[in-house]
KELOKE-558742 format. One record per residue (C-alpha): x, y, z; residue in three letters; residue number from 1. Coordinates in steps of 0.5 Angstrom, whole numbers, plus 500, padded with zeros to 3 digits. Layout:
# residues N
<rec><east>X</east><north>Y</north><up>Z</up><code>ala</code><pos>NUM</pos></rec>
...
# end
This chain:
# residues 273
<rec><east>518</east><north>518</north><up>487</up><code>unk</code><pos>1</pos></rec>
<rec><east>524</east><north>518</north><up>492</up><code>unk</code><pos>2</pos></rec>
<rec><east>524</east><north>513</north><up>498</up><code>unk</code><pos>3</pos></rec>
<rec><east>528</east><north>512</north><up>504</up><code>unk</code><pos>4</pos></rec>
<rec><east>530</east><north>506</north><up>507</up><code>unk</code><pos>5</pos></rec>
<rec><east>534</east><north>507</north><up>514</up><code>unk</code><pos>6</pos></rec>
<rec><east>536</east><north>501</north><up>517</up><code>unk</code><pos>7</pos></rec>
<rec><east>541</east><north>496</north><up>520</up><code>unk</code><pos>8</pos></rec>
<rec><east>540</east><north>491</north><up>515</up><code>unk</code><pos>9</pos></rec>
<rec><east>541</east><north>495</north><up>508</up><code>unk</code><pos>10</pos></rec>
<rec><east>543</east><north>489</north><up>505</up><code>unk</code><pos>11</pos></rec>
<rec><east>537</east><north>485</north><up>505</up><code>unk</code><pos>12</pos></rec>
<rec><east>534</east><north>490</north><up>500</up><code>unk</code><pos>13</pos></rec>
<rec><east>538</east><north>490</north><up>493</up><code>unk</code><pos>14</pos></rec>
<rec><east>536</east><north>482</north><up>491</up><code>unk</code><pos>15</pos></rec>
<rec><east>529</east><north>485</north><up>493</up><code>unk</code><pos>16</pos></rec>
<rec><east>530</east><north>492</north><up>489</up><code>unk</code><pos>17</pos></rec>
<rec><east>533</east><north>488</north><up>483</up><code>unk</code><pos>18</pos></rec>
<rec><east>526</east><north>484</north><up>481</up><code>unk</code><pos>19</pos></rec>
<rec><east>519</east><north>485</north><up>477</up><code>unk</code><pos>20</pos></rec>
<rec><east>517</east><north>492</north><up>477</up><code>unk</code><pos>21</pos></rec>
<rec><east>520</east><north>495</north><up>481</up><code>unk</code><pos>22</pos></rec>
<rec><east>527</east><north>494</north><up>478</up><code>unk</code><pos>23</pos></rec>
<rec><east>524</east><north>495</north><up>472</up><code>unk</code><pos>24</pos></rec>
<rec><east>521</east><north>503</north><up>476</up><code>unk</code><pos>25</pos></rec>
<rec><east>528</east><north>504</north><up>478</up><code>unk</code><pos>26</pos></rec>
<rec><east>531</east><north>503</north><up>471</up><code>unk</code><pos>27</pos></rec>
<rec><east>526</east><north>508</north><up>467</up><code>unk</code><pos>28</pos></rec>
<rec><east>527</east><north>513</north><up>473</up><code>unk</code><pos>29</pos></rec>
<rec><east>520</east><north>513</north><up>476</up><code>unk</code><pos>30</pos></rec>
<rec><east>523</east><north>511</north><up>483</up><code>unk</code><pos>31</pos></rec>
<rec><east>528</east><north>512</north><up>486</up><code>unk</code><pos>32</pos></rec>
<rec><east>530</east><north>507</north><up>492</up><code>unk</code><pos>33</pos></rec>
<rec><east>535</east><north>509</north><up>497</up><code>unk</code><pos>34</pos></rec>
<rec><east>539</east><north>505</north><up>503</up><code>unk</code><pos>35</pos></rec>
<rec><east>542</east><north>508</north><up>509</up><code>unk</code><pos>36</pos></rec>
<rec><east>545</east><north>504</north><up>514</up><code>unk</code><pos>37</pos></rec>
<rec><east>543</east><north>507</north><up>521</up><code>unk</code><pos>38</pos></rec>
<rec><east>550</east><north>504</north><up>524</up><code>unk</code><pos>39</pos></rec>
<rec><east>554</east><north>510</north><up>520</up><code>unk</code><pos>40</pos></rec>
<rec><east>551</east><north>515</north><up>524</up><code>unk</code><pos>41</pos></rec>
<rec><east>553</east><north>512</north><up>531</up><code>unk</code><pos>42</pos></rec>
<rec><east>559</east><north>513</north><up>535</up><code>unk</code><pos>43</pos></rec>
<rec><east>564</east><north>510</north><up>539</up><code>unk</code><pos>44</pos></rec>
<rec><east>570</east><north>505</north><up>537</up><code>unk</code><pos>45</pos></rec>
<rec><east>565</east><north>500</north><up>537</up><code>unk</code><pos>46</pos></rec>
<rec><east>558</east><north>504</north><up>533</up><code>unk</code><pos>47</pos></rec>
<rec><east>555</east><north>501</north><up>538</up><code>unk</code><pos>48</pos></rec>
<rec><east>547</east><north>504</north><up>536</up><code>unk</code><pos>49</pos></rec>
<rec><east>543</east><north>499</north><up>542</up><code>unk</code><pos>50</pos></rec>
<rec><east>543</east><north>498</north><up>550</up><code>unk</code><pos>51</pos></rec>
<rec><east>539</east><north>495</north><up>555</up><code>unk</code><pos>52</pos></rec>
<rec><east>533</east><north>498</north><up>557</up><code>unk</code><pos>53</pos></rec>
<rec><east>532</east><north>502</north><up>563</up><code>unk</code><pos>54</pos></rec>
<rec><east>527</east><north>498</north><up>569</up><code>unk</code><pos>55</pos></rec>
<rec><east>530</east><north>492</north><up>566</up><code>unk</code><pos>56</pos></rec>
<rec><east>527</east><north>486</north><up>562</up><code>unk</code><pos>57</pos></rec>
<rec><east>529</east><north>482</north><up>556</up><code>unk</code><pos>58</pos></rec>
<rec><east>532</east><north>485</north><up>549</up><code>unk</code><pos>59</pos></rec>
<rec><east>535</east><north>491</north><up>547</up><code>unk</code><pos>60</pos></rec>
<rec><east>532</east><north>498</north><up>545</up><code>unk</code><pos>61</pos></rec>
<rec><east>535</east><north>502</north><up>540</up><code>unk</code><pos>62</pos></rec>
<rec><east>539</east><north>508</north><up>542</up><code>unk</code><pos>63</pos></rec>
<rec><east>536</east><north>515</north><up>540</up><code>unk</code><pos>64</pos></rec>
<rec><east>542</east><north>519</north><up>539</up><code>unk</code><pos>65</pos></rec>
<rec><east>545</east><north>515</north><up>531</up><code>unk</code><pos>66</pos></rec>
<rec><east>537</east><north>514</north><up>530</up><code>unk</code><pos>67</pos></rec>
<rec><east>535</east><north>521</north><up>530</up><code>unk</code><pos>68</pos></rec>
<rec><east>541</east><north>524</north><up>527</up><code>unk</code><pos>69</pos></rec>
<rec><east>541</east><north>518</north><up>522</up><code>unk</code><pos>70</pos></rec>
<rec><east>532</east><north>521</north><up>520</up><code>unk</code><pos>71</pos></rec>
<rec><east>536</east><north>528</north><up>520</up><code>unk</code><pos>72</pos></rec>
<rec><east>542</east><north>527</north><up>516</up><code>unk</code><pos>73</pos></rec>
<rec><east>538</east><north>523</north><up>511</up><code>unk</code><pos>74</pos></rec>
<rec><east>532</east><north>528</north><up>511</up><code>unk</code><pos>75</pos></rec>
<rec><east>537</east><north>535</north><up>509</up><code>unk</code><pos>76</pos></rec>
<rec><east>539</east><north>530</north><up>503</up><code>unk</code><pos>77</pos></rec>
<rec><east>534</east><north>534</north><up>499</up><code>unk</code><pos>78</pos></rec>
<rec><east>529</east><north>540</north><up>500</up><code>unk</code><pos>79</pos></rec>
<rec><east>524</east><north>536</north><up>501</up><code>unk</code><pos>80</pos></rec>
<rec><east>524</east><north>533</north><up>508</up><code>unk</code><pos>81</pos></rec>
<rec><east>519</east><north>528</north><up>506</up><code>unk</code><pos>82</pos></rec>
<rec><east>515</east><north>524</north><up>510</up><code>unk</code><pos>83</pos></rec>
<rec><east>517</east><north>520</north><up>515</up><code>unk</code><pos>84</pos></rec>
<rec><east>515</east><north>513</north><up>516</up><code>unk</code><pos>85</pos></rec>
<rec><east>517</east><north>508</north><up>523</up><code>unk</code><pos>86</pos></rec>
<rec><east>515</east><north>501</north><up>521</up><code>unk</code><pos>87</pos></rec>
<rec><east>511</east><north>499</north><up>529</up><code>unk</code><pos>88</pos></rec>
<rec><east>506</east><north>493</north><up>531</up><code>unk</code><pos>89</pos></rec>
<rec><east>503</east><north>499</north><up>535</up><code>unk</code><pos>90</pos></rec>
<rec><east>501</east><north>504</north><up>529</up><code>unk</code><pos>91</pos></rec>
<rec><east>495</east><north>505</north><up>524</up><code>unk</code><pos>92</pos></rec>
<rec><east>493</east><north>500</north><up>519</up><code>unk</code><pos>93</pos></rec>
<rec><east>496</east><north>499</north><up>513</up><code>unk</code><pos>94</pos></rec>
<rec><east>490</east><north>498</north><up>507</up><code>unk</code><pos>95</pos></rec>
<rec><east>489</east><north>501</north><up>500</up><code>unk</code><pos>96</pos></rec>
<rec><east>486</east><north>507</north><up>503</up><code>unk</code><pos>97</pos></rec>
<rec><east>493</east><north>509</north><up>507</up><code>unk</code><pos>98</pos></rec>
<rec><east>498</east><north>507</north><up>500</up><code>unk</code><pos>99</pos></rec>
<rec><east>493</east><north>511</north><up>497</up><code>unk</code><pos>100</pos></rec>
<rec><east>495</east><north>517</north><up>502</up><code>unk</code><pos>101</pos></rec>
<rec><east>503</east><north>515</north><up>502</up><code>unk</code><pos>102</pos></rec>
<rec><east>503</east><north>515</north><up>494</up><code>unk</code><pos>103</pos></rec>
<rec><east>501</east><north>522</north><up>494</up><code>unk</code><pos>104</pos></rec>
<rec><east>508</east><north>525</north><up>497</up><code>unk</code><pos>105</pos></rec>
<rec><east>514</east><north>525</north><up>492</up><code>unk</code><pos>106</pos></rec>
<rec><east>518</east><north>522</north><up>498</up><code>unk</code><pos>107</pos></rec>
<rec><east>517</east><north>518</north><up>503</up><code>unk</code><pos>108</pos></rec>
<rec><east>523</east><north>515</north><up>509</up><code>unk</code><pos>109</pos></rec>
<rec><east>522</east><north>509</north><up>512</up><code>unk</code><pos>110</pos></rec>
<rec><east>525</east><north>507</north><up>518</up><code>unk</code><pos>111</pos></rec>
<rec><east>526</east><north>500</north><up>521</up><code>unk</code><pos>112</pos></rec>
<rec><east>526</east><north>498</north><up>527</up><code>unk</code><pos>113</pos></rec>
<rec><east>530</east><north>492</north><up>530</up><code>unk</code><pos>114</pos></rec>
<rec><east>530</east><north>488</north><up>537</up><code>unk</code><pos>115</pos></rec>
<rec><east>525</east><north>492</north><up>543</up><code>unk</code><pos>116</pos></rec>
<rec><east>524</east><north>497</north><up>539</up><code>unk</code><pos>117</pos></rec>
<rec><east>525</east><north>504</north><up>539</up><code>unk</code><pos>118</pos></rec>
<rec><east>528</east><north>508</north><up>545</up><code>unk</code><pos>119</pos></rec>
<rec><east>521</east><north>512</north><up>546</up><code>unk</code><pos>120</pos></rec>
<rec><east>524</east><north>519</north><up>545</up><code>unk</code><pos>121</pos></rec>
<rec><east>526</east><north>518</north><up>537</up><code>unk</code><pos>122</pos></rec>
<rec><east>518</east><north>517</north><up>536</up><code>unk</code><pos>123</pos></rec>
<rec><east>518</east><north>524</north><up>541</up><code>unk</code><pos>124</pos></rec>
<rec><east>522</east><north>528</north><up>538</up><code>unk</code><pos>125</pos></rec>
<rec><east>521</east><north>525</north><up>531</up><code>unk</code><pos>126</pos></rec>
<rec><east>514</east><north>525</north><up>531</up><code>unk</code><pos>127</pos></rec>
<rec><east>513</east><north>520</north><up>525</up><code>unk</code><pos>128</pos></rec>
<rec><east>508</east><north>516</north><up>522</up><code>unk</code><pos>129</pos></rec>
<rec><east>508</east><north>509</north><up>525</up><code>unk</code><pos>130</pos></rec>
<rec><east>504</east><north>504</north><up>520</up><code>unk</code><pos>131</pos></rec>
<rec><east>503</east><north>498</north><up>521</up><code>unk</code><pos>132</pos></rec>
<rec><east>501</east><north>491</north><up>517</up><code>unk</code><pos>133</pos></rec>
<rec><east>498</east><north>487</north><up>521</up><code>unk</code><pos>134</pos></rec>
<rec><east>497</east><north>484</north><up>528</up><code>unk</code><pos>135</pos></rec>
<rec><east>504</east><north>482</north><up>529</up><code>unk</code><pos>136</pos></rec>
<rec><east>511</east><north>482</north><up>531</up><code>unk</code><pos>137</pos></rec>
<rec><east>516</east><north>482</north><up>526</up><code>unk</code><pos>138</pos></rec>
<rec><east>523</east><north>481</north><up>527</up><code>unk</code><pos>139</pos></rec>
<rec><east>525</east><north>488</north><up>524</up><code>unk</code><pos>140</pos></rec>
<rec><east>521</east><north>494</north><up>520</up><code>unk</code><pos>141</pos></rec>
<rec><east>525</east><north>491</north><up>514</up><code>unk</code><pos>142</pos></rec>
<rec><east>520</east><north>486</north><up>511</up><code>unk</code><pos>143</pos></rec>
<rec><east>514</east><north>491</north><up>512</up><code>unk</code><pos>144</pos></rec>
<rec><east>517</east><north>497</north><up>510</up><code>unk</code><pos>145</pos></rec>
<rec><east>518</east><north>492</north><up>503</up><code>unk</code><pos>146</pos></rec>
<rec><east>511</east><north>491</north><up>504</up><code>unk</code><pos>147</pos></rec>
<rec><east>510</east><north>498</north><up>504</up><code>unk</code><pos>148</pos></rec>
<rec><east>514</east><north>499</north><up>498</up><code>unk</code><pos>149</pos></rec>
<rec><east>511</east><north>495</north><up>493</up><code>unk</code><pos>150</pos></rec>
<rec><east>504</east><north>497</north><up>495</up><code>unk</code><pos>151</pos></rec>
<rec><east>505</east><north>504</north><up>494</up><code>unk</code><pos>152</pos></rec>
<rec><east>510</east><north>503</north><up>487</up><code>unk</code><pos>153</pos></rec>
<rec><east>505</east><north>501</north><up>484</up><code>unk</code><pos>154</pos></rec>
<rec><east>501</east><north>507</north><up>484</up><code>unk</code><pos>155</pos></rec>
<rec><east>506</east><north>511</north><up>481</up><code>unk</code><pos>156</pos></rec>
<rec><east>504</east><north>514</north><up>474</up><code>unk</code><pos>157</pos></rec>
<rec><east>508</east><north>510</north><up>469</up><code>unk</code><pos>158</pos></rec>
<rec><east>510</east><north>504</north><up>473</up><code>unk</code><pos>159</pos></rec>
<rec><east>504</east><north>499</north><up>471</up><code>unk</code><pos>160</pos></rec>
<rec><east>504</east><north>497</north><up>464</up><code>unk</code><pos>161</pos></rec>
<rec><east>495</east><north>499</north><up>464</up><code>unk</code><pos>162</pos></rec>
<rec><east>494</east><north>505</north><up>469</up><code>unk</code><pos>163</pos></rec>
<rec><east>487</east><north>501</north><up>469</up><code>unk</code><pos>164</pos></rec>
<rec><east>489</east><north>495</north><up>474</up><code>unk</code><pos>165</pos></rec>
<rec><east>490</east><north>500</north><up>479</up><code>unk</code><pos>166</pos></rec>
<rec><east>482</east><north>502</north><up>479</up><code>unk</code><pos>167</pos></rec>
<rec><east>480</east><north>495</north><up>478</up><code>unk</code><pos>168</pos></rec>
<rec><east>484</east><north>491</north><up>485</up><code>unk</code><pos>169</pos></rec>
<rec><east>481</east><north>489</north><up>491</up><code>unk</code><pos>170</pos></rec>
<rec><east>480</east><north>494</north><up>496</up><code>unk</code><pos>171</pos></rec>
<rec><east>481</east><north>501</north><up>490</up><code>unk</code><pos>172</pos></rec>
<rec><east>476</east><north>504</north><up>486</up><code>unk</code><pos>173</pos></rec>
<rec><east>470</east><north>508</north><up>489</up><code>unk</code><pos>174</pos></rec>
<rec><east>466</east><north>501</north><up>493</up><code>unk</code><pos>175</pos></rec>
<rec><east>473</east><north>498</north><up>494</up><code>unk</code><pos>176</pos></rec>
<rec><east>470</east><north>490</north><up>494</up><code>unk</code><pos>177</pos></rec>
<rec><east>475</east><north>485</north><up>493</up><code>unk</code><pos>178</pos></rec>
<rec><east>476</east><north>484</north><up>485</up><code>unk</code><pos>179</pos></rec>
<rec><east>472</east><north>480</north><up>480</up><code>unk</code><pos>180</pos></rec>
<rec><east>474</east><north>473</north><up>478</up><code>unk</code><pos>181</pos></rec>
<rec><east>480</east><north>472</north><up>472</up><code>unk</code><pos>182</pos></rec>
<rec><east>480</east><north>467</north><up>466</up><code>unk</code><pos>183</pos></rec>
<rec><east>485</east><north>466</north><up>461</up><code>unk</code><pos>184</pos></rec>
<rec><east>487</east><north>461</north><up>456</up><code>unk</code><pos>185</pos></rec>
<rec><east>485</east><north>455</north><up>456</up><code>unk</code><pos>186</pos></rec>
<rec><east>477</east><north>456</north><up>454</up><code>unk</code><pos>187</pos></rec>
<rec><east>477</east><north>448</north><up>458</up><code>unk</code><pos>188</pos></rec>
<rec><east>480</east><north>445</north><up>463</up><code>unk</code><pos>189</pos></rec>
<rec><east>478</east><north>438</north><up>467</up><code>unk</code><pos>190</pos></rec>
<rec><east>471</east><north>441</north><up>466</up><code>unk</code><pos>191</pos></rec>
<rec><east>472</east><north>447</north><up>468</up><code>unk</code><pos>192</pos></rec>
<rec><east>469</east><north>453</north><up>463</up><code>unk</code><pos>193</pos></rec>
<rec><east>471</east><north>461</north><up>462</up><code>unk</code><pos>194</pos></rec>
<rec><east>464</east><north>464</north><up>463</up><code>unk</code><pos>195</pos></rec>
<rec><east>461</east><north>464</north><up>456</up><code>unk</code><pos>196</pos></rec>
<rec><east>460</east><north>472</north><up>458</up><code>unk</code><pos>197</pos></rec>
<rec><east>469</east><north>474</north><up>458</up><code>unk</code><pos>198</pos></rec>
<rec><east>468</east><north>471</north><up>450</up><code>unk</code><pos>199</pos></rec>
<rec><east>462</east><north>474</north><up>448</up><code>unk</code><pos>200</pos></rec>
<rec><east>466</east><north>481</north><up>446</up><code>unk</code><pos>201</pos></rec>
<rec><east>460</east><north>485</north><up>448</up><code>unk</code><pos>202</pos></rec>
<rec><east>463</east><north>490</north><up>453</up><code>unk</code><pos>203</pos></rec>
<rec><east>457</east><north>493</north><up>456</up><code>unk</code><pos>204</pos></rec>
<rec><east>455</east><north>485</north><up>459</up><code>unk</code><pos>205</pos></rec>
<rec><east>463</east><north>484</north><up>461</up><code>unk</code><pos>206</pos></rec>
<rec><east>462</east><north>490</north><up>466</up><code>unk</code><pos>207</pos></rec>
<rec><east>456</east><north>489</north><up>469</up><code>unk</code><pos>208</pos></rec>
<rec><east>458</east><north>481</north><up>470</up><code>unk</code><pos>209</pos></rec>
<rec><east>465</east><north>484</north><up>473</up><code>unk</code><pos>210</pos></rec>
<rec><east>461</east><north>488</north><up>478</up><code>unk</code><pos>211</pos></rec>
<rec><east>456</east><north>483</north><up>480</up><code>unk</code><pos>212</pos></rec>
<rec><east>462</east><north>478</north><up>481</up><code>unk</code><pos>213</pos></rec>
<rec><east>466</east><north>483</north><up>485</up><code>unk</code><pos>214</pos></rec>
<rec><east>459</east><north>484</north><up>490</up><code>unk</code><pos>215</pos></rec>
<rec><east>460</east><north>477</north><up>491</up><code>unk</code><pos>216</pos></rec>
<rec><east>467</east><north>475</north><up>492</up><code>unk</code><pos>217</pos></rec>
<rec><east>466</east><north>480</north><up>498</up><code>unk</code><pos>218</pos></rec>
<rec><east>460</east><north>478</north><up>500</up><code>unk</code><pos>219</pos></rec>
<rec><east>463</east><north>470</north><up>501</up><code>unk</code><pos>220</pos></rec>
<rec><east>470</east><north>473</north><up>503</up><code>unk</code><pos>221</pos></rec>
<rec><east>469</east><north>479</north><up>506</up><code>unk</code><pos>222</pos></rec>
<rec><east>463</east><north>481</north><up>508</up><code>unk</code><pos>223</pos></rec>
<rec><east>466</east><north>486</north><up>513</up><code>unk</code><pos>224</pos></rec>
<rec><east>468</east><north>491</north><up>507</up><code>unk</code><pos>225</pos></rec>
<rec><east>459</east><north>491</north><up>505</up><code>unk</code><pos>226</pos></rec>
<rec><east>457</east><north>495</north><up>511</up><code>unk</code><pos>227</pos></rec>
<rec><east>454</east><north>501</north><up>509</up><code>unk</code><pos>228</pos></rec>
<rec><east>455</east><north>500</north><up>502</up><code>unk</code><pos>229</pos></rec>
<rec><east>451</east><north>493</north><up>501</up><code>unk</code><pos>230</pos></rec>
<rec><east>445</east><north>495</north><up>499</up><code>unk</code><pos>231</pos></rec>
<rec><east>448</east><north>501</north><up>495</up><code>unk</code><pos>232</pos></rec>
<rec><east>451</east><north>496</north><up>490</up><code>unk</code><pos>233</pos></rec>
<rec><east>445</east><north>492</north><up>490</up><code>unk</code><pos>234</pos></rec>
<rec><east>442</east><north>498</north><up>486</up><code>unk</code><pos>235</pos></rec>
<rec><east>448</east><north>501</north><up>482</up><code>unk</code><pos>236</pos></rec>
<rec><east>447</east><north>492</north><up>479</up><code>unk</code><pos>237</pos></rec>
<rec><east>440</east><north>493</north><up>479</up><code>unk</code><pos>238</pos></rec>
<rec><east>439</east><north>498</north><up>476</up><code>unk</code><pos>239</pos></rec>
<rec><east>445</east><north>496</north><up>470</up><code>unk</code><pos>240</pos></rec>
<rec><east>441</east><north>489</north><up>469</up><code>unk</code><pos>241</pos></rec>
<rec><east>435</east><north>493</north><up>467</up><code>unk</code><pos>242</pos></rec>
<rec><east>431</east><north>491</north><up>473</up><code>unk</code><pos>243</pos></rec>
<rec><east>431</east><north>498</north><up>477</up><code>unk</code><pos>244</pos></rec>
<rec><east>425</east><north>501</north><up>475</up><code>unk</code><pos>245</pos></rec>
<rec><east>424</east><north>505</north><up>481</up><code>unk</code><pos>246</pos></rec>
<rec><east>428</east><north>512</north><up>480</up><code>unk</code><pos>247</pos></rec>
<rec><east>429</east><north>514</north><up>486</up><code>unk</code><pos>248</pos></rec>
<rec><east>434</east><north>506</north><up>486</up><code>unk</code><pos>249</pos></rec>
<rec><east>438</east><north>509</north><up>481</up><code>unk</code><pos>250</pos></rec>
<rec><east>438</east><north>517</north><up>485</up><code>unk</code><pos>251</pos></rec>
<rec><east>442</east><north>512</north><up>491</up><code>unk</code><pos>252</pos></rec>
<rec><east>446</east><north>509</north><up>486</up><code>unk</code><pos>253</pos></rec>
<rec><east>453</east><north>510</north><up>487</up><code>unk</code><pos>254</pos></rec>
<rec><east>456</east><north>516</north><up>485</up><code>unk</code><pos>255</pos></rec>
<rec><east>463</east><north>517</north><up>484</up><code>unk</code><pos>256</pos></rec>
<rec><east>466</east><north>522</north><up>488</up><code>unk</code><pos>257</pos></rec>
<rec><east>471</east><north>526</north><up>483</up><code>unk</code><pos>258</pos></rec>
<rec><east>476</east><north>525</north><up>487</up><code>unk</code><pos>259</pos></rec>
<rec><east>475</east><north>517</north><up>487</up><code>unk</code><pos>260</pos></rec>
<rec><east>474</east><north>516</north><up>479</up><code>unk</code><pos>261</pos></rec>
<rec><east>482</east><north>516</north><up>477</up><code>unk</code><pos>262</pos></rec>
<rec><east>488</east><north>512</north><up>479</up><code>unk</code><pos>263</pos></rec>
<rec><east>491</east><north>515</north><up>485</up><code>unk</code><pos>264</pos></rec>
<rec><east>497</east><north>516</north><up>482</up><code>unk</code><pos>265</pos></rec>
<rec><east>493</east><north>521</north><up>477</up><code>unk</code><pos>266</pos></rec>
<rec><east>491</east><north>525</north><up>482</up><code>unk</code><pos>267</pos></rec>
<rec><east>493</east><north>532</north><up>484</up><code>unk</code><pos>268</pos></rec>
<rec><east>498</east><north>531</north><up>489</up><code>unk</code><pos>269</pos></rec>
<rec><east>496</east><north>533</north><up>496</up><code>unk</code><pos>270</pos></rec>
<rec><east>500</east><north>537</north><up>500</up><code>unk</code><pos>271</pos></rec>
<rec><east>507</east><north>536</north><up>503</up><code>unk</code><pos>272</pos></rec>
<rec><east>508</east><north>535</north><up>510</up><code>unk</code><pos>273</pos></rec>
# end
């Protein structure tokens, strides 16, 4: 996967770029991580890339002539365009389902935004995908397109050690609930025991706890991923404890679609747009 970062501030990338998996993605050649300073496209003695806004008020907007020949320059870079993504408060929600979405395009741009904003004929004449990951200002899109980075690197096949870890996080799999509890060694400590089930070595039991775990965790934590999906998973742990006698229980039961059985990453790629 190839992603494009286009920013004002290129470097506060390389320290970030330099660490755990994703140096590691970009060493073996899984992601390729490329930083191009809008500036370079302004003109002017001065490379001036920013002015006030028309109407008045505070701050400064960004000029739409360096940033629309910036996004047109660096997209003729390769055959494909790839996707163009403007990191805004006022975009869609950034969740697992949309990094799925990402992670199925071989390239992805992400241009961040700084000051005011955009001048609003960049987002007209570009036509991007504006994403968000919060309900909040940022000084500048360049944290967010980090955030963007890691969540959707993650799903690149190669680049996890165990292709599994993506199935069992919060929020992925076919009921995306929260992930059930973890434990490693020590077994004790200050009073505190592993469950007795995580050393029994029985696999079969071991699952059905993580499932029961996971339906917990989310009912205590986020019971507003359950609507819809609850009584589903009430069945599917009913019928695995043996206690679903009712056949038409294990009929409702979830059944994985074909598309939500593997990874994301081991999915067939999606159309380019």
């Amino acid at each position: 996967m190839r992603i494009d970062v286009l920013t004002l501030f290129p470097e506060m990338f390389p320290d970030y770029l330099g660490q755990s998996l994703l140096k590691l993605a970009i060493q073996r050649g899984l992601v390729d991580v490329r930083l191009h300073n809008i500036r370079d496209w302004a003109e002017g003695r001065h490379k001036s890339v920013d002015d006030r806004p028309f109407g008045g008020g505070p701050g400064m907007i960004l000029k739409v002539e360096p940033v629309v020949r910036c996004v047109e320059a660096v997209r003729a870079q390769a055959e494909d365009p790839g996707h163009l993504i403007v990191l805004s408060p006022q975009g869609r929600r950034l969740d697992q389902q949309v990094v799925e979405e990402l992670a199925t395009h071989p390239r992805l741009l992400l241009l961040c935004g700084r000051y005011e904003g955009f001048d609003q004929r960049v987002l007209d004449i570009l036509q991007p995908d504006e994403i968000s990951i919060g309900d909040f200002v940022l000084n500048g899109g360049e944290v967010a397109a980090m955030v963007v980075v890691d969540t959707v690197i993650r799903l690149v096949p190669g680049v996890l050690g165990d292709e599994r870890a993506c199935r069992e996080d919060s929020f992925s799999g076919v009921d995306r609930l929260l992930e059930f509890a973890q434990y490693t060694r020590p077994r004790h400590f200050r009073g505190h025991e592993v469950p007795e089930v995580l050393l029994s070595g029985n696999h079969q039991e071991i699952a059905r706890w993580r499932k029961q775990e996971s339906l917990a965790h989310t009912r205590r934590r986020r019971a507003d991923l359950l609507p819809g999906n609850d009584n589903q998973v009430d069945k599917q742990i009913s019928v695995d404890n043996g206690r679903g006698t009712n056949p038409r229980a294990r009929q409702t039961s979830v059944t994985p679609s074909p598309a939500l059985t593997k990874c994301p990453s081991e999915q067939p790629k999606g159309p380019r747009r």
